[in-house]
VOPAGU-2260 file (C-alpha; in pm, 1 decimal, decimal comma):
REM VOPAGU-2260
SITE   aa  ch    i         X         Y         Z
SITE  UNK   A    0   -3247,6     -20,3     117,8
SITE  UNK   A    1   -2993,6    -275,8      50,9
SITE  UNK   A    2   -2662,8    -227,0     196,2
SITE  UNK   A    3   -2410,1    -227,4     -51,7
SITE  UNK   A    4   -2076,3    -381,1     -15,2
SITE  UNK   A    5   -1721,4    -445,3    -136,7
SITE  UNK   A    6   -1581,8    -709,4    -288,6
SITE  UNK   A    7   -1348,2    -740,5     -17,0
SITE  UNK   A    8   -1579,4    -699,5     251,1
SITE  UNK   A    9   -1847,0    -907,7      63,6
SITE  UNK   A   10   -1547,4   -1214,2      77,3
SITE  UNK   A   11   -1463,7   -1108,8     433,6
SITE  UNK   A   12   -1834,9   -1194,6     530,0
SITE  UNK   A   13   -1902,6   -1475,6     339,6
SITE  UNK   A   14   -1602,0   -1654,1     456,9
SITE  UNK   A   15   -1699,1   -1618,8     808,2
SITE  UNK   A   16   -2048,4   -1672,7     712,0
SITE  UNK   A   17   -1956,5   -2007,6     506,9
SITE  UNK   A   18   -1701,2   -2142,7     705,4
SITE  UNK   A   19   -1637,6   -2040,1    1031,7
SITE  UNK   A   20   -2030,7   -1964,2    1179,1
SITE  UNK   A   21   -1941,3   -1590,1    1129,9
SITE  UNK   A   22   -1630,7   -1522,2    1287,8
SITE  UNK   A   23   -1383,2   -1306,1    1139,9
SITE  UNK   A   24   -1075,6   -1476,9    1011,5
SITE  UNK   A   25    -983,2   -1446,6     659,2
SITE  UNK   A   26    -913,4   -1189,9     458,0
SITE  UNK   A   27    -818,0   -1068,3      75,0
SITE  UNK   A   28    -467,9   -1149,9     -10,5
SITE  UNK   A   29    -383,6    -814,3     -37,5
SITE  UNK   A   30    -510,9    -713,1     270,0
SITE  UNK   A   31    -250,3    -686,0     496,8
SITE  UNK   A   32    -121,2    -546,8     841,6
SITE  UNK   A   33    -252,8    -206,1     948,2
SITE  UNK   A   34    -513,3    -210,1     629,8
SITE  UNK   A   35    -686,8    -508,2     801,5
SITE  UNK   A   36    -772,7    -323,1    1114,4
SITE  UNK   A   37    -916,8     -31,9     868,3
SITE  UNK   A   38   -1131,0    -320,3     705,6
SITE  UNK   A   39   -1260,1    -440,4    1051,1
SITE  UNK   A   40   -1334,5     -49,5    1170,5
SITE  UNK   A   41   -1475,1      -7,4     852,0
SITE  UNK   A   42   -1719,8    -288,5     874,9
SITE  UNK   A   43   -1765,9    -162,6    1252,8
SITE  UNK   A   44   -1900,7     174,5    1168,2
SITE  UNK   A   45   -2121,2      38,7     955,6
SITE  UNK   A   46   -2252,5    -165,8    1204,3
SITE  UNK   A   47   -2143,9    -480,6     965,8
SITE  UNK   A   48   -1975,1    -688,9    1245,7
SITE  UNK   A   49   -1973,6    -675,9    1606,7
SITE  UNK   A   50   -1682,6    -761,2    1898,8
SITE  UNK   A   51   -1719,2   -1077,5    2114,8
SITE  UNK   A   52   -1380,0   -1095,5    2287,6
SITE  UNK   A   53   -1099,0   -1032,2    2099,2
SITE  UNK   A   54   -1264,2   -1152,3    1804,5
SITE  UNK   A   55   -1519,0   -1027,0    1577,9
SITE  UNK   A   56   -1819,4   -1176,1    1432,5
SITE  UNK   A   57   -2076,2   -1090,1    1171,8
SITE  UNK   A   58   -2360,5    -892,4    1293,7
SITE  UNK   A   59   -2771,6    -916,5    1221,3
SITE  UNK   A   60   -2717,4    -603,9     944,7
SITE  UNK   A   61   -2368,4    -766,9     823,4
SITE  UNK   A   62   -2643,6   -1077,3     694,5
SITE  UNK   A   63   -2866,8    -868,0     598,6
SITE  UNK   A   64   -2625,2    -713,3     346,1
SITE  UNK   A   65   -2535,5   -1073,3     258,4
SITE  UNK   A   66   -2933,3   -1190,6     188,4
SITE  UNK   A   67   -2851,4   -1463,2     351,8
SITE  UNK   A   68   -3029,9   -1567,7     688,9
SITE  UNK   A   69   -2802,5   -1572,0    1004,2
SITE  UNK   A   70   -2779,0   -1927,2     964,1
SITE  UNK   A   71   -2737,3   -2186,5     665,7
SITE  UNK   A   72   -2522,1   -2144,9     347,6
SITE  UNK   A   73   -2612,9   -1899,2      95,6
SITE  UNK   A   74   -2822,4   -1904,4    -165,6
SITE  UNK   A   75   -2729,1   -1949,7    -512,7
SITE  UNK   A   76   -2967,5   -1656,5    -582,1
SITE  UNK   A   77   -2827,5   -1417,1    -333,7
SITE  UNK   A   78   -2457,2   -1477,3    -454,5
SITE  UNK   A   79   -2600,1   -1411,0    -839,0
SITE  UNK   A   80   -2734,7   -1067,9    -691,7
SITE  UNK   A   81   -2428,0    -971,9    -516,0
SITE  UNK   A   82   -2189,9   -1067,1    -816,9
SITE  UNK   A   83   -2390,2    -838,1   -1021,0
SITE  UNK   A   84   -2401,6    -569,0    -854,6
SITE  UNK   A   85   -2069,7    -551,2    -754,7
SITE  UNK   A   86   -1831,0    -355,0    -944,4
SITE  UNK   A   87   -1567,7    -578,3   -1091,1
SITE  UNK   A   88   -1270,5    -393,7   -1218,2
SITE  UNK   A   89   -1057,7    -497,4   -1563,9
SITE  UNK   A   90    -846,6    -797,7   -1414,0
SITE  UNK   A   91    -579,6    -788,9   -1718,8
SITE  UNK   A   92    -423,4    -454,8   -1588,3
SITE  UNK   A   93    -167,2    -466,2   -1350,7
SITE  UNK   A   94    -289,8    -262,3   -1055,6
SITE  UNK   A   95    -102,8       0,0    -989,8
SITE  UNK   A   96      48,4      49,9    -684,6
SITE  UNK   A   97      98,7     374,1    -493,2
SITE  UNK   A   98     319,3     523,8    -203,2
SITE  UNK   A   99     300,9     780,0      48,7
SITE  UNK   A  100     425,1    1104,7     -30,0
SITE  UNK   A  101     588,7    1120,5     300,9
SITE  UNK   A  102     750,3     806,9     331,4
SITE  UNK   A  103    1120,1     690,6     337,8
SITE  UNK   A  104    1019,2     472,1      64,3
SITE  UNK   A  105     860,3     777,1    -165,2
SITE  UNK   A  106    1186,0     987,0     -50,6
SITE  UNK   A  107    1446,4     664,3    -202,2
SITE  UNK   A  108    1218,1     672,0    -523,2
SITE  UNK   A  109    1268,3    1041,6    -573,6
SITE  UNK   A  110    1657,5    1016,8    -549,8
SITE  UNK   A  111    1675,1     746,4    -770,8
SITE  UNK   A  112    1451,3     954,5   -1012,5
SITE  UNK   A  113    1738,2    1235,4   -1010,2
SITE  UNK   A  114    1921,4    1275,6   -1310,6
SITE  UNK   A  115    2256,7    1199,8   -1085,2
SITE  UNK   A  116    2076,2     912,2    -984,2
SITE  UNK   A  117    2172,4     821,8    -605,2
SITE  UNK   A  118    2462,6     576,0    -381,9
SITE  UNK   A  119    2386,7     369,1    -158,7
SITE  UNK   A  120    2542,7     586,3      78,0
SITE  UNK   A  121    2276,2     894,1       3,3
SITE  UNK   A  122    2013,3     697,2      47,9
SITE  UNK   A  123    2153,5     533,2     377,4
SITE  UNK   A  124    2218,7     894,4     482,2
SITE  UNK   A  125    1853,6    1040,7     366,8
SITE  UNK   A  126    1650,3     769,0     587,4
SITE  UNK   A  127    1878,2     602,4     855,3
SITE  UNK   A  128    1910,6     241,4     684,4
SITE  UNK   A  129    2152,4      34,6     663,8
SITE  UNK   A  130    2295,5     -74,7     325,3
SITE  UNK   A  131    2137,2    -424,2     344,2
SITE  UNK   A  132    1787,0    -239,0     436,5
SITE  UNK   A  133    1859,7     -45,6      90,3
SITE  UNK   A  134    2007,0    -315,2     -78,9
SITE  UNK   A  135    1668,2    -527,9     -15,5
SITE  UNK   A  136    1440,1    -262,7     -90,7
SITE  UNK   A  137    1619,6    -220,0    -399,9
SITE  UNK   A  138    1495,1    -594,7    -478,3
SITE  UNK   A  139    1205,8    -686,5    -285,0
SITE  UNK   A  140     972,6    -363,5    -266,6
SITE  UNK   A  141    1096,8    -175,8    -574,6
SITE  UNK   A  142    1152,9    -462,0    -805,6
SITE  UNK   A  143     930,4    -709,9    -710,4
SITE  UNK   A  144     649,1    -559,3    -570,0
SITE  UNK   A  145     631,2    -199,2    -725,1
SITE  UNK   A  146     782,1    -339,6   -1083,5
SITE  UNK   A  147    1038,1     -67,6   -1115,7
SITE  UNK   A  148    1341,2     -77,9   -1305,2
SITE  UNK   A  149    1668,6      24,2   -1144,0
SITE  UNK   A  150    1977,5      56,7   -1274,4
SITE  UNK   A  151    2338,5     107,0   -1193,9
SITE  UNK   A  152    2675,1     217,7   -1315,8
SITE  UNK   A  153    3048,1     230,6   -1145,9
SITE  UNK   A  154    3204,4     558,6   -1266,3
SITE  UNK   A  155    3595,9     450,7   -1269,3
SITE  UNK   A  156    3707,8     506,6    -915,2
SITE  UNK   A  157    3361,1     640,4    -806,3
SITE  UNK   A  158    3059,8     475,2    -609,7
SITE  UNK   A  159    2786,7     279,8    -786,2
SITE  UNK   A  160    2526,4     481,3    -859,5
SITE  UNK   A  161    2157,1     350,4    -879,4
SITE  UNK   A  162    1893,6     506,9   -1027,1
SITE  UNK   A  163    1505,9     409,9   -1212,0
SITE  UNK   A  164    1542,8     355,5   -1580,3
């Protein structure tokens, strides 16, 4: 039985196949932080990749789920087998991106949902930030990354109030 993989972990152990004699270096662009040590564990338990060090390295079964023999480049063949059986979602939709309930991040989002919207001041108050902390949130994680669109108005002699249009 043929061990069936990701795309992520499929480009994960080809790279290190390819181009660095199998050691572990290069991952998805989205793969980032904490997520890359759930890849690696991932590829652990599955006996995938083994530890040398403080570095990892593809292991006899992490080929083997390649088709490609523990040295030398792969073949054309195996790469047509792996592209076809690999799932390959619709690339013209945006992906959509989710948050943890529980976060400070998920706890901004719901004020700004309110009807009254929120201040900057709430929101510093509701997770411990500072106002340049919300401030770049506002444009770097909500805007840019999560594609929301926030809004704000000045009520004569009141606070600027933000909220998600």
């Amino acid at each position: 039985m043929k061990t069936e993989l990701t795309i992520a972990q499929f480009f994960i152990l080809n790279y290190a196949h390819e181009k660095t004699d199998g050691k572990i270096v290069e991952f998805p662009e989205n793969i980032k932080g904490g997520a890359r040590k759930k890849v690696l564990e991932g590829l652990f338990n599955r006996a995938l990749i083994t530890p040398l060090s403080s570095d990892w390295f593809i292991a006899a079964e992490g080929y083997d789920a390649l088709g490609v023999p523990r040295l030398g480049p792969i073949t054309a063949e195996a790469l047509d087998e792996i592209i076809k059986s690999a799932e390959v979602g619709d690339k013209s939709q945006t992906p959509v991106r989710r948050t943890r309930d529980n976060s400070k991040q998920a706890t901004v989002i719901s004020m700004l949902k309110r009807p009254e919207g929120a201040t900057i001041a709430q929101i510093c108050e509701a997770t411990g930030w500072q106002q340049r902390t919300v401030r770049g949130t506002f444009a770097g994680a909500f805007k840019k990354k999560l594609g929301l669109s926030i809004t704000s108005e000045k009520p004569e002699g009141g606070e600027r109030i933000y909220s998600i249009a």
